[in-house]
N, C-alpha and C positions, 0 to 999 in steps of 0.2 A: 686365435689366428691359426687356421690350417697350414703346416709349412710342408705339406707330401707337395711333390712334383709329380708329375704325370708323364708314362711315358707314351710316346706315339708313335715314334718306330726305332728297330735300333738295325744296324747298316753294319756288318761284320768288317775289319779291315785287314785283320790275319789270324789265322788260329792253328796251333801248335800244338808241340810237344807237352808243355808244360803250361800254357796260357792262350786266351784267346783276346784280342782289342776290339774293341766295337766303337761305336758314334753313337751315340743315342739321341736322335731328336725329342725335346720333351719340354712341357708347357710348367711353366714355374707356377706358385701360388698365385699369384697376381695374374695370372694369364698371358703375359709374357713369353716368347719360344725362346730356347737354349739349344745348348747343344752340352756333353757329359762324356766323357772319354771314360770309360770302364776297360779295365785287365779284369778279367772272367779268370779267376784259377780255382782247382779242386778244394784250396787250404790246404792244413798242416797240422802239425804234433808234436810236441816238447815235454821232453820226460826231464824233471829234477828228480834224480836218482841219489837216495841221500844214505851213507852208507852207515853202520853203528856206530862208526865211531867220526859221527858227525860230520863226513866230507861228503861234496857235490860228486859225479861223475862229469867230465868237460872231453870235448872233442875240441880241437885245433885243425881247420881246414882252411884253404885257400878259395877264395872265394873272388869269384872274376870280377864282379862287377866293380868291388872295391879295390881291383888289386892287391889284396894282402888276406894274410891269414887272421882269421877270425876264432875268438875262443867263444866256443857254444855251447849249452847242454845239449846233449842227445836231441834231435828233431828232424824232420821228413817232412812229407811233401803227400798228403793223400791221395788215393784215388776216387774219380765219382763214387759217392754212395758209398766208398768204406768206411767203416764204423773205426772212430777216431782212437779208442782206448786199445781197438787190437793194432791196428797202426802205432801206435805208442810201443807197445810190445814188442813187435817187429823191430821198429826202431833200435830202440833199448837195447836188445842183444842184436843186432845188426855194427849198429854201430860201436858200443860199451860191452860188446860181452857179456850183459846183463840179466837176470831174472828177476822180476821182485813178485814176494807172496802177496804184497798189498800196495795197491793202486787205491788214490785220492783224486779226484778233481779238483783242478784247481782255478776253475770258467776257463773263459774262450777271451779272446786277443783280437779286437780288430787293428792289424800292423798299419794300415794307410787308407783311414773308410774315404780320403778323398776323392779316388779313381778306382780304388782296388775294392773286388770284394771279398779278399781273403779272409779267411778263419782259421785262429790259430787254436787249438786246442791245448790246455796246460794239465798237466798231470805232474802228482807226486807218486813215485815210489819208494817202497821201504823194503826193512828184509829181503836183502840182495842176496844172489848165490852166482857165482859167477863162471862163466868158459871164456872161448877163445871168441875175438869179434869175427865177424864177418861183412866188411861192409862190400857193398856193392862192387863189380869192376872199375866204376869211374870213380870212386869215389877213396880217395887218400886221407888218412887221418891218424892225427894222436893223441892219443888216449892222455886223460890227467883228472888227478882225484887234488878237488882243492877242498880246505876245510870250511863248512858253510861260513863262521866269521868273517873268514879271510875273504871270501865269494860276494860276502855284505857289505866289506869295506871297498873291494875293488869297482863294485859298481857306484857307491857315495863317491868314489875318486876317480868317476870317471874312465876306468878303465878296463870294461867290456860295454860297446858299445851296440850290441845285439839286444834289441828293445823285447824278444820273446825270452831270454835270458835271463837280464834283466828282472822283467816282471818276475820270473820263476821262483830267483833267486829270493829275491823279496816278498814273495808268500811264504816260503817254505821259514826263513827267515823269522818270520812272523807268526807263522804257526809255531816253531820250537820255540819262541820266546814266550808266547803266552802258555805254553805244556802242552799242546792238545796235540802230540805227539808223541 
């Protein structure tokens, strides 16, 4: 069974700073019309910055939409066409103060394929050397080094609820348990 959808026009309804919504008319498998609400954004970048002596680097930021402050790994917000791993970079010592000698991949993140077509990009770094952060004017933040176990259990318990995070943690995780780091 084919299950692509077809699209036949899409009908922009606002487009921004950071995101664009459309409508899209478009004919299901069966031939059937629909309609598909898409958020258009550039994607993203998440750096688990993991330091020798086995701790995450975390940002603590307030974050509107939730109301409250959110503990994150290092991540951004790309722009068209920028190459994801130097964005990472950026990030990195943007926000953590960061360098690291060695960058990992660690795939891509679809956060919400139901409306959204963001792409989150995952990276490990390692061999950290570290300055003063810089992050953006609008952007507020605190810095905090958790030890990767400690980062393993807080997400089995529920407590960091940021699904790019999240994932990170539990690669990185995963890779120093089986050595290949």
């Amino acid at each position: 069974m084919n299950l692509t959808e077809k699209t036949l026009r899409q009908t922009y309804k606002y487009k921004g700073r950071i995101l664009n919504l459309r409508v899209d008319d478009i004919e299901l498998p069966n031939g059937r019309p629909a309609l598909r609400e898409v958020v258009e954004h550039p994607g993203g970048v998440c750096i688990a910055a993991l330091t020798k002596a086995r701790e995450l680097l975390f940002v603590e930021q307030f974050r509107y939409p939730y109301g409250q402050v959110v503990l994150e790994l290092p991540a951004g917000k790309l722009e068209y066409g920028e190459d994801p791993l130097e964005a990472g970079k950026r990030e990195l010592h943007e926000e953590a103060g960061a360098a690291a000698q060695r960058y990992r991949s660690l795939g891509t993140l679809y956060p919400t394929p139901g409306y959204c077509g963001e792409i989150i990009h995952l990276y490990l770094a390692t061999d950290l050397a570290f300055s003063a952060p810089q992050p953006d004017e609008d952007e507020f933040l605190r810095l905090r080094r958790i030890p990767l176990e400690t980062a393993y259990r807080m997400v089995l318990d529920n407590q960091i609820p940021d699904a790019k995070t999240q994932v990170g943690i539990l690669k990185t995780y995963q890779l120093v348990k089986e050595g290949l780091l």
